[in-house]
C-alpha positions as CSV (number, residue, x, y, z in Angstrom):
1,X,108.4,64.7,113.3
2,X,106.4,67.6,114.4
3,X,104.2,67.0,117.7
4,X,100.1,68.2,116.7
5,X,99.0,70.3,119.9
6,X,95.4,69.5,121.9
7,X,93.7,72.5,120.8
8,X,94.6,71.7,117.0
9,X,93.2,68.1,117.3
10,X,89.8,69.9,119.5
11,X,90.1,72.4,116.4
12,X,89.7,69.2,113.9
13,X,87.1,67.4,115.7
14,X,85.0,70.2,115.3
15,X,85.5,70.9,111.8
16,X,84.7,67.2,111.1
17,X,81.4,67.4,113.5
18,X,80.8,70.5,111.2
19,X,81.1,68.5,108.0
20,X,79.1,65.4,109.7
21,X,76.1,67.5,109.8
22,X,75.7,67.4,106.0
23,X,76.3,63.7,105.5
24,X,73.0,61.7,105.2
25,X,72.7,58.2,107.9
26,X,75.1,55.8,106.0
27,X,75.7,54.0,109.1
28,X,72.5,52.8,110.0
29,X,73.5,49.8,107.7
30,X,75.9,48.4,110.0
31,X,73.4,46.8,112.4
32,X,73.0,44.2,109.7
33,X,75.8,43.0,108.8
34,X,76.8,39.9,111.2
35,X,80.6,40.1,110.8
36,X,82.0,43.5,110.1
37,X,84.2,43.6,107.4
38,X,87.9,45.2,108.1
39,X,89.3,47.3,105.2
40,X,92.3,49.7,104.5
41,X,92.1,53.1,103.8
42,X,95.3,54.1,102.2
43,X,96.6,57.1,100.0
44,X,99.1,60.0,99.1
45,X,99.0,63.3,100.3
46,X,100.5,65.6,97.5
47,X,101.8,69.1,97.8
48,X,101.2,71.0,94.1
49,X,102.8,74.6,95.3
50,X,106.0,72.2,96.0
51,X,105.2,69.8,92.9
52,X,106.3,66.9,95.1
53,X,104.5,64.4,97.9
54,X,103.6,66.8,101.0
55,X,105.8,65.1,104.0
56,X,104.7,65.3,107.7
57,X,101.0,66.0,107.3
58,X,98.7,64.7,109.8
59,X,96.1,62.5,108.4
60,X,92.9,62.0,110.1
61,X,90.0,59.4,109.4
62,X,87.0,60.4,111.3
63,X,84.3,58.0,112.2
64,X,80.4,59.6,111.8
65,X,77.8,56.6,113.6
66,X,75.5,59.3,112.7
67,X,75.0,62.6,111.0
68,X,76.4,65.5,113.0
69,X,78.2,63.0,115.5
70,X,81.7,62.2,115.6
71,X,83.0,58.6,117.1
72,X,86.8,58.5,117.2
73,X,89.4,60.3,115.4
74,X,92.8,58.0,114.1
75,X,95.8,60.1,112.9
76,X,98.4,59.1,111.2
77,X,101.6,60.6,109.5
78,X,102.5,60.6,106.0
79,X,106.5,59.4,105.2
80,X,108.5,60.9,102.7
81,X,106.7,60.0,99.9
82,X,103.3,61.6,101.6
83,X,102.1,58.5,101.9
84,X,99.6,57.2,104.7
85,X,97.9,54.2,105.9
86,X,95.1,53.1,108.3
87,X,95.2,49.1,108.1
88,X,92.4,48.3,109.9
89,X,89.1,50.0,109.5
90,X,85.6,48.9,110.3
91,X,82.5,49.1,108.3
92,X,81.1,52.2,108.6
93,X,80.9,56.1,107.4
94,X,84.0,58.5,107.8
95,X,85.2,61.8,106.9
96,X,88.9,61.6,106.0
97,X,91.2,65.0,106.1
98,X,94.8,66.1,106.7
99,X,96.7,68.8,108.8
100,X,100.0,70.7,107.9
101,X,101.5,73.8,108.8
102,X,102.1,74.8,105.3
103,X,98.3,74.9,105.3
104,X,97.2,75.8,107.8
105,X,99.6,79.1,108.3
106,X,97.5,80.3,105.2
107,X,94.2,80.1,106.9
108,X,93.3,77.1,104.7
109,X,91.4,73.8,105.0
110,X,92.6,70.5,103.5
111,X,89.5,69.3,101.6
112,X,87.7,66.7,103.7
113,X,86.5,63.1,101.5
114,X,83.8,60.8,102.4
115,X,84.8,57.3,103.1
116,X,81.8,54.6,102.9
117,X,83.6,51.2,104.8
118,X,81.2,48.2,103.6
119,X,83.4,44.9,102.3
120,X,86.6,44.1,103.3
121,X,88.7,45.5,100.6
122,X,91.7,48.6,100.2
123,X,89.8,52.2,99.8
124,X,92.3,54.8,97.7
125,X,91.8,58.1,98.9
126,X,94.5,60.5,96.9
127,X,94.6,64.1,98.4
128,X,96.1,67.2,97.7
129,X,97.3,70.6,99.3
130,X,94.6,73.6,97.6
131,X,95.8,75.2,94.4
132,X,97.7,78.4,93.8
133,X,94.5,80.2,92.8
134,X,93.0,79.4,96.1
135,X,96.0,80.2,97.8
136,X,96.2,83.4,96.4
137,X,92.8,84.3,96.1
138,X,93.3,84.1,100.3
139,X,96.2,86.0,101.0
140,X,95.6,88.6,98.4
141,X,91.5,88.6,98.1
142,X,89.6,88.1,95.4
143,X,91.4,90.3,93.2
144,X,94.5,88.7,93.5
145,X,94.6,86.5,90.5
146,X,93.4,89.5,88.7
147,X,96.1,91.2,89.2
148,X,99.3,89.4,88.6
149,X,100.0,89.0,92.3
150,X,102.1,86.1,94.3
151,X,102.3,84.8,97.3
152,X,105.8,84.3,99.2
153,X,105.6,82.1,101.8
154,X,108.0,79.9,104.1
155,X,109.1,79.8,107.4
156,X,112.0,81.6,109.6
157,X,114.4,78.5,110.9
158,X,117.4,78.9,113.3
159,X,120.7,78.6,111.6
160,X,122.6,76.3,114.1
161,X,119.3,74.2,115.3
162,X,116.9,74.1,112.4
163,X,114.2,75.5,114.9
164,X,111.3,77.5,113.7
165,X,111.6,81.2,115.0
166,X,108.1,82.0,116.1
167,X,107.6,85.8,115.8
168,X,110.6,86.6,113.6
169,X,110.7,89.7,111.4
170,X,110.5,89.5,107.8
171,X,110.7,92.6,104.6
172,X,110.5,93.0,101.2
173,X,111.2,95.6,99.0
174,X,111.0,95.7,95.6
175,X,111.6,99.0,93.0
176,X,108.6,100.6,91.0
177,X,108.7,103.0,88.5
178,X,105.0,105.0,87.9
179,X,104.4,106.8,84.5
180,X,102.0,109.8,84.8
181,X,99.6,111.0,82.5
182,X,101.5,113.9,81.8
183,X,104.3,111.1,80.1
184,X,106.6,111.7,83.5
185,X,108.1,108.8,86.0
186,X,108.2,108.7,89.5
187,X,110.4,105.8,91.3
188,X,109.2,104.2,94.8
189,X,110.5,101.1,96.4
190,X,107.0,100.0,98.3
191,X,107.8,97.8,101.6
192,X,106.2,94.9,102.8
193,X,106.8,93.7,106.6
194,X,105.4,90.8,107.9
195,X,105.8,88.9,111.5
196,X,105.8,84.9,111.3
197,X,103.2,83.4,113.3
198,X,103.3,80.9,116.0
199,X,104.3,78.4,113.9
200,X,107.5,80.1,112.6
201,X,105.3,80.6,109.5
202,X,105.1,84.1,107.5
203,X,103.4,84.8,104.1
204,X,103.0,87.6,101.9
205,X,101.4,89.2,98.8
206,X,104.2,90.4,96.5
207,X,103.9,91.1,92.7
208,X,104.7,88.8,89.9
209,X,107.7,88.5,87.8
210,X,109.4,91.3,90.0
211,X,113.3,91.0,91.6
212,X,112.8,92.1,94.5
213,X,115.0,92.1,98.0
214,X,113.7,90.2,101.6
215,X,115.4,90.0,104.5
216,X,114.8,87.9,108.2
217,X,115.7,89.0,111.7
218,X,115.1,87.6,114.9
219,X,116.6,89.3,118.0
220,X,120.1,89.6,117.1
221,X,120.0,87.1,114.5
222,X,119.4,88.0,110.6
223,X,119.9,87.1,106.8
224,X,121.3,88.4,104.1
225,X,119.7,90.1,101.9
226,X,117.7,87.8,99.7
227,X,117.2,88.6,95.5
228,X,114.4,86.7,94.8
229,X,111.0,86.9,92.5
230,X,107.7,85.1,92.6
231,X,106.5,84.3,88.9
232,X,103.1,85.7,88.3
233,X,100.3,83.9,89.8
234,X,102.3,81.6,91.5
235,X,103.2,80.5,95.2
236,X,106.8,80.5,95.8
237,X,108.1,78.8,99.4
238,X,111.0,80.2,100.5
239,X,112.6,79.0,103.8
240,X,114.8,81.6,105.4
241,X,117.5,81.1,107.9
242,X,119.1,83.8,110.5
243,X,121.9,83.4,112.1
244,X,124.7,85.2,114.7
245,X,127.4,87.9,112.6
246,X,130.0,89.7,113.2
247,X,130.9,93.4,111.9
248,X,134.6,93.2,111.0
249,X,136.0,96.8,109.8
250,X,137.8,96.5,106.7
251,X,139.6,99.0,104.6
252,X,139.1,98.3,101.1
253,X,143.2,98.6,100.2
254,X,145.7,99.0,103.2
255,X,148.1,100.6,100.6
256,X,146.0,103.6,100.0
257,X,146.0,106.8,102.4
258,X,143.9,109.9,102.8
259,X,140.1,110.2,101.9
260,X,140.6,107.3,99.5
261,X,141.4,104.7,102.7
262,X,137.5,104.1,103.6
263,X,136.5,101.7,106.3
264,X,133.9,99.3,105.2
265,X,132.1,97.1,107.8
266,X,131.6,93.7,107.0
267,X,129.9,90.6,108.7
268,X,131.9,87.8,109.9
269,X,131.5,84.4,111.2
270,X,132.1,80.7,111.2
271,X,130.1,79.0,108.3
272,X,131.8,77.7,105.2
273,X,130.2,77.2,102.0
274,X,131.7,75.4,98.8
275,X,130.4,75.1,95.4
276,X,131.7,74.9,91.7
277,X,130.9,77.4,88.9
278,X,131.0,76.0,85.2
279,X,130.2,78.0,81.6
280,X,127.2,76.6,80.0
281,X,129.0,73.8,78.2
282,X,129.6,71.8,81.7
283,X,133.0,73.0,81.3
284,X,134.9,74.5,84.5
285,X,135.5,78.4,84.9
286,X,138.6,79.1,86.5
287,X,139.9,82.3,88.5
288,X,136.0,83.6,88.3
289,X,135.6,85.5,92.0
290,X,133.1,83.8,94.3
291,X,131.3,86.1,97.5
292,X,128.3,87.0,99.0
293,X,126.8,90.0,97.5
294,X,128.0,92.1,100.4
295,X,131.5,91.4,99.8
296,X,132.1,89.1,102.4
297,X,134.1,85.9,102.1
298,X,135.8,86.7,98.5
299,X,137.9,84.1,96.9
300,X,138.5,82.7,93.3
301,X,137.6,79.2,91.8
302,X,140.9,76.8,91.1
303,X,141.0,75.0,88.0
304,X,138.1,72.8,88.2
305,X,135.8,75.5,89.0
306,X,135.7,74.8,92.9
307,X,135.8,77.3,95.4
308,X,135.8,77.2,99.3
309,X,134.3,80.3,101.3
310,X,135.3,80.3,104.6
311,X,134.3,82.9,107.9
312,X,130.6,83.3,106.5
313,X,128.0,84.8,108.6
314,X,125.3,81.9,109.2
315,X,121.9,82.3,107.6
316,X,120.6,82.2,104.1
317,X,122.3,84.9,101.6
318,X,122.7,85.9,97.9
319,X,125.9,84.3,96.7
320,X,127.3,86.0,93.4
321,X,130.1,84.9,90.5
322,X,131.9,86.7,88.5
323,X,134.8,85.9,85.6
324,X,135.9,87.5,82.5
325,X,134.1,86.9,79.6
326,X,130.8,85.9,81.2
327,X,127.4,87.2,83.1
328,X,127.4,87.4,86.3
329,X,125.5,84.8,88.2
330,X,123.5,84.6,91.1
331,X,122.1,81.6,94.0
332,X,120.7,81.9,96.9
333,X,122.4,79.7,99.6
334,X,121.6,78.5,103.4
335,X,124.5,78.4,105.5
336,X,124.0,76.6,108.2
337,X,125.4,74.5,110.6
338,X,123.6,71.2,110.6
339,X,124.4,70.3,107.2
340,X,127.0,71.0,104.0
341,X,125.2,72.9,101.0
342,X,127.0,73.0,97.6
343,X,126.2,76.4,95.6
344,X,126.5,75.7,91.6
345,X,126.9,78.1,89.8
346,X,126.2,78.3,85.4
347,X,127.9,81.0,83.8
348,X,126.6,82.3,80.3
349,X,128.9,83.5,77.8
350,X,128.5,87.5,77.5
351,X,129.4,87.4,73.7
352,X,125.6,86.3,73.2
353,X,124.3,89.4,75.1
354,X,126.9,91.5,73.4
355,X,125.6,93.8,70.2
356,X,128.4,95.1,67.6
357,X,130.9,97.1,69.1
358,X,130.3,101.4,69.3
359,X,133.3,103.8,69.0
360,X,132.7,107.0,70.3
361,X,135.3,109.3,69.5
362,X,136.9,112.0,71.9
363,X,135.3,110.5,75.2
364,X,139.2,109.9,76.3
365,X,140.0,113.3,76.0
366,X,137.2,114.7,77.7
367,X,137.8,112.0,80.7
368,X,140.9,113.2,80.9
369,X,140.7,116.8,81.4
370,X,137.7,116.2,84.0
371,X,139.8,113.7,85.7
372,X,142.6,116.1,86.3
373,X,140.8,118.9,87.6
374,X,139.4,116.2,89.7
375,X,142.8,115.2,91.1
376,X,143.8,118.9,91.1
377,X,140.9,120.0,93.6
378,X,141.1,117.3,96.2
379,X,145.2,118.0,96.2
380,X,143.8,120.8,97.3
381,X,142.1,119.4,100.6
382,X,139.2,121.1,100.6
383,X,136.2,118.2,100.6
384,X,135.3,115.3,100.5
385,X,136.5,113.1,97.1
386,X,135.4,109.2,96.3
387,X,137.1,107.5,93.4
388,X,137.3,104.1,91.6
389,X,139.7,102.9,94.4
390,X,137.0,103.0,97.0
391,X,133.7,102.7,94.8
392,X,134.8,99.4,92.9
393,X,135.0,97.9,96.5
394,X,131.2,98.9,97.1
395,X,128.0,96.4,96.5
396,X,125.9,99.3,95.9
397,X,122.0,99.0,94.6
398,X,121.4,102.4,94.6
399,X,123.4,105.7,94.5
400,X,122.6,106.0,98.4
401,X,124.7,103.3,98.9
402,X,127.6,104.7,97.4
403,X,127.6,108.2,99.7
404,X,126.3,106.1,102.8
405,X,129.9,106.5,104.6
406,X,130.0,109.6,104.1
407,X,129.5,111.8,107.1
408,X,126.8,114.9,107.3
409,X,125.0,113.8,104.0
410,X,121.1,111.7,104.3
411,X,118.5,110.7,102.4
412,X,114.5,112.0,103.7
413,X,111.2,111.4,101.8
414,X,108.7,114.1,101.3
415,X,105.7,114.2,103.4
416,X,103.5,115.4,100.8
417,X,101.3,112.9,98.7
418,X,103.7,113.3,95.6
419,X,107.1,113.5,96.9
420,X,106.1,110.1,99.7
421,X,108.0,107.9,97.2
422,X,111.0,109.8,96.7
423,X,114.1,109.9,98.0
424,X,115.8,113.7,97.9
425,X,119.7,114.1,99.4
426,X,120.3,116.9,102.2
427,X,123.6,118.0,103.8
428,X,123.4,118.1,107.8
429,X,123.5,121.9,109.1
430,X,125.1,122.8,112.7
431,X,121.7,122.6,114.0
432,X,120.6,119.1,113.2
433,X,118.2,120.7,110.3
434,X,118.8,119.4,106.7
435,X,119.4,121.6,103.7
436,X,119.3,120.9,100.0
437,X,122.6,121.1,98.4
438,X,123.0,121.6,94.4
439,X,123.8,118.7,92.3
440,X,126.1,118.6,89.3
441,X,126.3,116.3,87.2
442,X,129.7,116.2,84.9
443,X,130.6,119.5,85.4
444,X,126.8,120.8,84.7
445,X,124.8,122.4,87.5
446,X,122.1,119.6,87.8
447,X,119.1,120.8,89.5
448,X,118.8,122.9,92.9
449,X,116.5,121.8,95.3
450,X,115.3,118.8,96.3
451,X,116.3,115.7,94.3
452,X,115.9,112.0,94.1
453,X,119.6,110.7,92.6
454,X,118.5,106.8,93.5
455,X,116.0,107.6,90.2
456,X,118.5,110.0,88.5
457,X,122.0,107.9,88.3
458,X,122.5,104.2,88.6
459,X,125.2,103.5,90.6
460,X,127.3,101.8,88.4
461,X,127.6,104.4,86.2
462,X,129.5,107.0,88.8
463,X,133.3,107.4,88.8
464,X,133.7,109.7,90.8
465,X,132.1,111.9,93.7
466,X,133.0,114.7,95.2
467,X,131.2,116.7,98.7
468,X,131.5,120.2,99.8
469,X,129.7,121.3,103.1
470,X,128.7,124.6,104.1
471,X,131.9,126.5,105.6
472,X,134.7,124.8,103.2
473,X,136.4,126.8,100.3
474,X,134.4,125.4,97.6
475,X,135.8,125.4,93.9
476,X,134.8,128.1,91.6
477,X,133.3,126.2,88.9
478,X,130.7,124.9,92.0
479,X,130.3,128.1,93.5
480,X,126.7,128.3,93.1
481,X,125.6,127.2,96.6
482,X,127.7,129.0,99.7
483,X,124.8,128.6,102.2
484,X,124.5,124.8,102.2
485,X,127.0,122.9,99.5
486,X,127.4,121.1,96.7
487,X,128.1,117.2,95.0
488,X,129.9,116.5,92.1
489,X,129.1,113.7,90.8
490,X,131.2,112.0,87.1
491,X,130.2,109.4,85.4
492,X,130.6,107.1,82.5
493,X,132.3,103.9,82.1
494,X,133.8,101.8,84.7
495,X,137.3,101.0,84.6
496,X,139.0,98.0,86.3
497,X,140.8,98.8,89.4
């Protein structure tokens, strides 16, 4: 049960003195009647952002002897069915409201009733948390509704103790792509950031109907990262848990030597999650691999579909499937340790997402001669080469992610208005000053300058990478930029590893 502090209560007095004023003398009446009749005031308290009874609001039935005066104040707590109950109540005029953190951290009111006491009978007095366009119209202004926005909301809890985290960190992100009146698109990825109030409470104005990423910290602690999306004109709540991590280096295969044997650094720690995955049918999926989207954990479901996934960092992350033959599935799971959560998972079959097969003739002999100069140039040892081998192992989101190991290379954004949502690549000079290497993309001298590749290729879609700094022998048919270098980048379709 949460405890209600002294100045809240002060707080609430006042705001029913405030509504007092407006009530006309009801309780003049009482000096006549001889026995005062005893009633109950009884009720529910539902929460319709949740769709469900609102549990652990304060209830409060104020008693007004007279307009703009308040008697006494009797709280009570609604149970798990957001029920409450005063038993006893005197004749009389009172002003009956609730308290809750998931209301109040929004800046909001509970609506207050008038409660007339005058025969000894049961008063109903049904309440309800304010409505999503209220909600809304708060966080986001007027506009809000208007514009398709949401609200996220939620609060940031302790893995291990369930304790609110009062002053935790929380962003979003979420990718946008603007079409200009000249018919051209520009890609940004806006940020929100947000700090939970002193409740542990944090809310923010996203757009509707839009995936987008968030992601908690609190000192040390921290999440995963989070793929969630708030329907339009809606109010999603969202708890988020954090939680302690270690970074364990791994190398992605310990057979593998050279450039292809890349470390990859991934968290570590003691919670355990288990779950089942089925196909659509109810039907269990066996063999289909099970981890959180970052890699960690990885194991594959037996032949009932369960799976066990052990060594987890603690905190809430995006847990995803995969089997043959199916769509990838996501859930978002809290791993905690003061209780067991089982993530489900409901695979659909990918033959109804599937259109007719398309043969394209002479794509294997055109992978294979660019695959063998490939191979013959990093023989060579001049660069720096990525390949299936070490890409399949990456979770990557955008193409950044793919070349983030790589040493010398970063990503800036322009400081001008129209180049502040881009991302362009530069290679690291002996100076510490970024240049702007040339791009090419299967064999074909891309662009020269500065470029955004997180707009240009989808991650996915790249086989193949190779890096050239100023000062190495770079290949002939790249020899366009000597001053500052060059990346080759090949694409087309993935191939298992």
């Amino acid at each position: 049960m949460r405890s209600i502090r002294v100045s809240r209560d002060a707080g609430n007095v006042a705001m029913f003195a405030l509504a007092a004023l407006a009530l006309p003398s009801a309780a003049s009446s009482q000096g006549r009647l001889s026995v005062p009749p005893s009633a109950r005031v009884t009720g529910t308290v539902y929460d319709s952002m949740a769709m469900r009874p609102l549990h652990g609001a304060v209830v409060q039935l104020a008693l007004v002897p007279s307009p703009g005066a308040i008697a006494t104040v009797r709280s009570v707590v609604t149970d798990s069915l957001g029920q409450f109950d005063f038993p006893t109540v005197s004749a009389g005029t009172y002003l009956l409201g609730y308290q809750h953190v998931a209301v109040d951290s929004l800046g909001l009111h509970g609506p207050l009733q008038r409660i007339d006491v005058r025969t000894a009978s049961t008063v109903r007095a049904p309440m309800a948390v304010p409505s999503m366009r209220s909600i809304i119209r708060t966080v986001c202004g007027r506009d809000g509704v208007a514009d398709s926005l949401a609200v996220l909301m939620g609060s940031v809890r302790n893995a291990r103790s369930d304790a609110s985290l009062p002053g935790a960190f929380v962003s979003l992100r979420w990718g946008e792509v603007i079409l200009s009146r000249g018919g051209g698109m520009q890609r940004s990825t806006p940020i929100v950031d947000t700090f939970a109030n002193d409740e542990g409470w944090f809310t923010a104005c996203v757009p509707g109907g839009v995936q987008m990423t968030l992601r908690a910290t609190s000192g040390t602690d921290l999440s995963g990262n989070v793929e969630l999306g708030v329907p339009a004109h809606a109010v999603l709540r969202r708890d988020i848990y954090v939680g302690a991590s270690e970074a364990e280096v791994r190398s992605p295969d310990s057979t593998l030597t050279g450039p292809n044997r890349e470390a990859r650094i991934v968290d570590r720690g003691r919670g355990e999650l288990r779950g089942i995955v089925r196909s659509l049918d109810g039907s269990p999926v066996e063999g289909a691999r099970v981890a959180l989207l970052t890699g960690a954990g990885e194991t594959r479901t037996n032949g009932r579909g369960e799976f066990v996934l052990r060594d987890l960092p603690l905190g809430t992350h995006t847990i995803e499937a995969r089997a043959i033959g199916y769509v990838p599935g996501q859930v978002i799971a809290d791993i905690v340790d003061f209780r067991r959560e089982l993530a489900e998972f409901v695979l659909l079959d990918v033959s109804a997402y599937l259109l007719d097969t398309v043969r394209v003739a002479a794509a294997r002999r055109l992978d294979a001669v660019a695959r063998e100069g490939f191979e013959r140039r990093r023989r060579g040892g001049s660069g720096y080469f990525l390949d299936e081998t070490v890409l399949d192992t990456m979770r990557a989101i955008s193409f950044q992610d793919l070349v983030r190991g790589v040493p010398g290379i970063r990503f800036m954004r322009g400081t001008r208005i129209d180049e502040i949502s881009e991302e362009h690549i530069e290679f690291m000079s002996g100076q510490g000053r970024g240049c702007f290497p040339d791009v090419y993309l299967n064999g074909a001298q891309l662009v020269a300058g500065k470029v955004d590749l997180n707009a240009l290729i989808h991650p996915t879609s790249v086989r193949r990478i190779e890096v050239y700094f100023r000062g190495l022998a770079i290949p002939a048919e790249f020899a366009s930029n000597q001053t500052c270098g060059v990346m080759a980048i090949w694409t087309g379709p993935r191939r298992p590893n």
